[in-house]
C-alpha positions as CSV (number, residue, x, y, z in Angstrom):
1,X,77.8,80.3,164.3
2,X,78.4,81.8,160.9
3,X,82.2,80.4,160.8
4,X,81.1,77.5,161.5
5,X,78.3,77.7,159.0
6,X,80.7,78.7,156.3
7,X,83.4,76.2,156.8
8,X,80.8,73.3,157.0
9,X,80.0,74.9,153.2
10,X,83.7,74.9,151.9
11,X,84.2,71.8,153.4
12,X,81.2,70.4,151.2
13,X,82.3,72.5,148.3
14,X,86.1,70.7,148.3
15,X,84.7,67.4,149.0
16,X,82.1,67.9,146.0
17,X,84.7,69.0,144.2
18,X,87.6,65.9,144.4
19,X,85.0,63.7,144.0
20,X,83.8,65.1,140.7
21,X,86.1,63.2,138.1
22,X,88.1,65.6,135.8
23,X,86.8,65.6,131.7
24,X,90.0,63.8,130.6
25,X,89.4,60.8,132.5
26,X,85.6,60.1,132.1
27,X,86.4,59.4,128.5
28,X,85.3,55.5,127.4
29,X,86.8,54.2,124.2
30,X,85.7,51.5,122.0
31,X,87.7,49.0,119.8
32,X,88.4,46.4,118.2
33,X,91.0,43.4,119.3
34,X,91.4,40.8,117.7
35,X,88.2,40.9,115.4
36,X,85.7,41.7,118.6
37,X,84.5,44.9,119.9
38,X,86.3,46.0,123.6
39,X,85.5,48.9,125.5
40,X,88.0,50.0,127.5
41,X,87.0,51.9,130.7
42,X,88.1,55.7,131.5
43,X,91.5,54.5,133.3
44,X,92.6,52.4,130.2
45,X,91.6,49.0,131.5
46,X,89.4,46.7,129.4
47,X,86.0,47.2,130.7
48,X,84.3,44.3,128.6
49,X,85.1,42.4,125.6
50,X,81.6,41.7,123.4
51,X,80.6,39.1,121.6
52,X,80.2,41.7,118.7
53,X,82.2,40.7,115.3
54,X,84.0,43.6,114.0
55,X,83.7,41.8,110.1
56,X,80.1,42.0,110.2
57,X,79.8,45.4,110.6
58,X,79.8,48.0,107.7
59,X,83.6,49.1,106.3
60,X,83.2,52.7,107.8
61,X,82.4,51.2,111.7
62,X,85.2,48.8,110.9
63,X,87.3,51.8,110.3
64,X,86.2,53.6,113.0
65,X,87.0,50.9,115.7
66,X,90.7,50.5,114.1
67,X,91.3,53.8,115.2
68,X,89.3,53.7,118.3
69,X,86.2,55.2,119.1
70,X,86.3,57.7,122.2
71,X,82.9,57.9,123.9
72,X,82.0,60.5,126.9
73,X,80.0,58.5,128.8
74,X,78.1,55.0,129.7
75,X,74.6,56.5,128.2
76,X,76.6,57.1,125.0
77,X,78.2,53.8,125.5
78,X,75.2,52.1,125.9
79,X,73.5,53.7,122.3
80,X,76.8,52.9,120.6
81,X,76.5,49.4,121.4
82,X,73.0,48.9,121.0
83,X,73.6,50.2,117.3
84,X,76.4,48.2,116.6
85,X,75.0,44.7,118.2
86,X,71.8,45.0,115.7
């Protein structure tokens, strides 16, 4: 009963654990194409383009999304465009 007890654990532990995504690919970045901010999803794809003009936006943001801004997770996401659409 206690093997059985025990495997049914490290079998919850390894599943757990693959389906916990690893730090370097949770990472969101934001920036902009073509005079609009993107975000760009943790795998690189674009995630959405906004309707947010880049040249409206104060020189150091501009600056900023040139060189991309990496963000750690949608909750940050989420303040970072809230701040920048206002």
């Amino acid at each position: 009963m206690k093997k059985r007890i025990f495997a049914a654990f490290v079998l919850l532990l390894i599943v757990f654990a693959l389906s916990t995504p690893l730090a370097e690919y949770t990472e969101w970045k934001i920036k902009d194409i073509s005079g609009f901010v993107v975000v760009f999803d943790p795998s690189g794809g674009i995630y959405e383009i906004t309707g947010i003009s880049v040249s409206r936006l104060p020189q150091k943001e501009q600056e900023d999304l040139a060189m991309g801004v990496k963000v750690k997770d949608i909750l940050e996401l989420e303040k970072i465009l809230e701040g920048l659409s206002q």
